[in-house]
N, C-alpha and C positions, 0 to 999 in steps of 0.2 A: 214231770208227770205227777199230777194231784190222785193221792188213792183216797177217796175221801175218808175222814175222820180221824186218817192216820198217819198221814205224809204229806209233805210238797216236797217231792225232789229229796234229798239226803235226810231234810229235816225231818224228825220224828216227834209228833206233838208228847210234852211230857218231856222233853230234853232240857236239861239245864244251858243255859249259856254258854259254860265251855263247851260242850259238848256240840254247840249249833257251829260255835265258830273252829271246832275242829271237822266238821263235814262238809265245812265251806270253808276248805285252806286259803285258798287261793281269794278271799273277799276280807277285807280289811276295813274292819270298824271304828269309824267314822265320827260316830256320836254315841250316849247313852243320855236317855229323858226320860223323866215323868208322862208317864200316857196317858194319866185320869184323873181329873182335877180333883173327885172327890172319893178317891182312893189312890193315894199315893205308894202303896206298895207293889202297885203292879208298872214296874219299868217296860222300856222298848230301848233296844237296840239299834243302830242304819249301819245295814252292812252292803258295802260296794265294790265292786272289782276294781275301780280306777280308784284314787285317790279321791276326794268331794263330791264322790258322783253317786248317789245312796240307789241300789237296786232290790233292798231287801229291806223289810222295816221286821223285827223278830219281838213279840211281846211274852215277858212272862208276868204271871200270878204270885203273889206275895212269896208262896213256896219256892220260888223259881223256878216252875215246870213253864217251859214254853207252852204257849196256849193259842197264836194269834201269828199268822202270817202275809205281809201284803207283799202284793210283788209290784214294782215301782212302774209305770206305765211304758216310760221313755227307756231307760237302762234294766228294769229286772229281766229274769230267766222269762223264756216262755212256759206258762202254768195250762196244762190240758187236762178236758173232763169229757171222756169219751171222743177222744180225738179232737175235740173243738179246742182250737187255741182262745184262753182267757185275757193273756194279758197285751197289752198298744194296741186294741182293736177301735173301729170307730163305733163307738154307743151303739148307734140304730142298728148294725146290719146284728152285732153280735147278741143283742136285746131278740133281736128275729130269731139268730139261732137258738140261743134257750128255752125262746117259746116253742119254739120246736121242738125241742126233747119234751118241753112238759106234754103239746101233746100230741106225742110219742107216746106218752100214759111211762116214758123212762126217767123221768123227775117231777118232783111237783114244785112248781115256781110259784115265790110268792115276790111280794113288795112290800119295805118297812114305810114308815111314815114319810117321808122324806122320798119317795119313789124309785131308792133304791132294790134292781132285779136281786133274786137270789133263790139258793133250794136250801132249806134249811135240813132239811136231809142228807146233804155231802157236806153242810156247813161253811156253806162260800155265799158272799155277799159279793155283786160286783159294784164298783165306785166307778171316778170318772176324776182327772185329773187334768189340767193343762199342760202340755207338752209342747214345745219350739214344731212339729207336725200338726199339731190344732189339739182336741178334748180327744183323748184316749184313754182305754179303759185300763184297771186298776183289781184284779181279783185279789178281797180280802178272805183268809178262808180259817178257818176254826178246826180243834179238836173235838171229836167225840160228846168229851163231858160240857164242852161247852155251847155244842149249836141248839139247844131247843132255841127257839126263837132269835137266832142270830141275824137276822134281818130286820128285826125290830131295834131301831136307835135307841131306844128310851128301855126296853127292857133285856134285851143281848147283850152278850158279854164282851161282843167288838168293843174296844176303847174309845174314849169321845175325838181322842187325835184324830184319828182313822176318818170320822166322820164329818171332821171340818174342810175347808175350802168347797170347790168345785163340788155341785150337785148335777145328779142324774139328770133332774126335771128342774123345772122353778119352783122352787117350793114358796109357798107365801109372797109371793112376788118379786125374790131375788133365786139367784140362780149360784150364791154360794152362802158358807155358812160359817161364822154368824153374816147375817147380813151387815152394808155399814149404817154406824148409826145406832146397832142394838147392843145395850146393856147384854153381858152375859152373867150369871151369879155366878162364875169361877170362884173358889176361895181364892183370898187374897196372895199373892207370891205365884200362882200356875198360869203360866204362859202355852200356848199352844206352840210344841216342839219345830213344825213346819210347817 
């Protein structure tokens, strides 16, 4: 259950690391990475119920207040925002219902560069992922301090991890990111975690 700007489920934005993985006993971490090429102090965590199988990506802020949570399309929790289920949905139908709450006049949806849906108001970006079922969706969702413009790639506070592979739309003519072929200015030594 997403309460926006203050919860997904147990987690509490503003929780340190132990703190996430004491409210998710039962999920066992997997990985810890670099999220942002060009701030390295902000880590992410993959935490999963099965052993290799990542259902939760957790980001914190240099302070290490969690700030940033995705939920994995194929194996995460189900993520709801007024009843609507967020997460392994298929893009278009779920793309319909958000436009439907916008309007509803009950959220205002916008789109980052990249044609990424989202309301920057509950601070949830939805993404799109490939799954062994075909592209299903991916709700990345934000704390309070962080969602002004959490749907914008280039100026939001979502991590650049987050926003690689699988895109909503085509953007520029390929349909994931980076495209092949393109130069990224990563500093040198940052690899994209997955």
């Amino acid at each position: 259950m997403l309460t926006p700007l203050e919860s997904v489920g147990p987690l509490r934005f503003g929780m340190s690391a132990d703190e996430v993985r004491a409210a998710l006993p039962e999920a066992v971490e997997s990985s810890r990475f670099s999220a942002e090429p060009f701030h390295p102090e902000i880590c992410g965590i993959q935490l999963g119920f099965h052993q290799a199988v990542p259902a939760v990506h957790a980001y914190f802020e240099g302070s290490g207040r969690l700030f940033c949570v995705a939920a994995d399309a194929a194996h995460g929790p189900c993520v709801t925002l007024d009843g609507l289920g967020l997460t392994g949905r298929v893009p278009d139908e779920l793309q319909e219902a958000v436009l439907g709450l916008h309007s509803s006049g009950t959220h205002h949806v916008s789109y980052g560069p990249r044609g990424n849906p989202g309301i920057n108001g509950v601070g949830m970006i939805l993404r799109v992922q490939d799954t062994e079922g075909g592209v299903l969706t991916r709700p990345v969702l934000v704390g309070r301090e962080w969602a002004d413009r959490c749907t914008d790639d280039w100026e939001g506070s979502v991590p650049e991890c987050e926003w690689l592979g699988r895109q909503w739309c085509v953007h520029n003519g390929s349909d994931v990111y980076p495209p092949p072929g393109y130069a990224t200015n990563w500093p040198a030594g940052w690899t994209a975690p997955f």
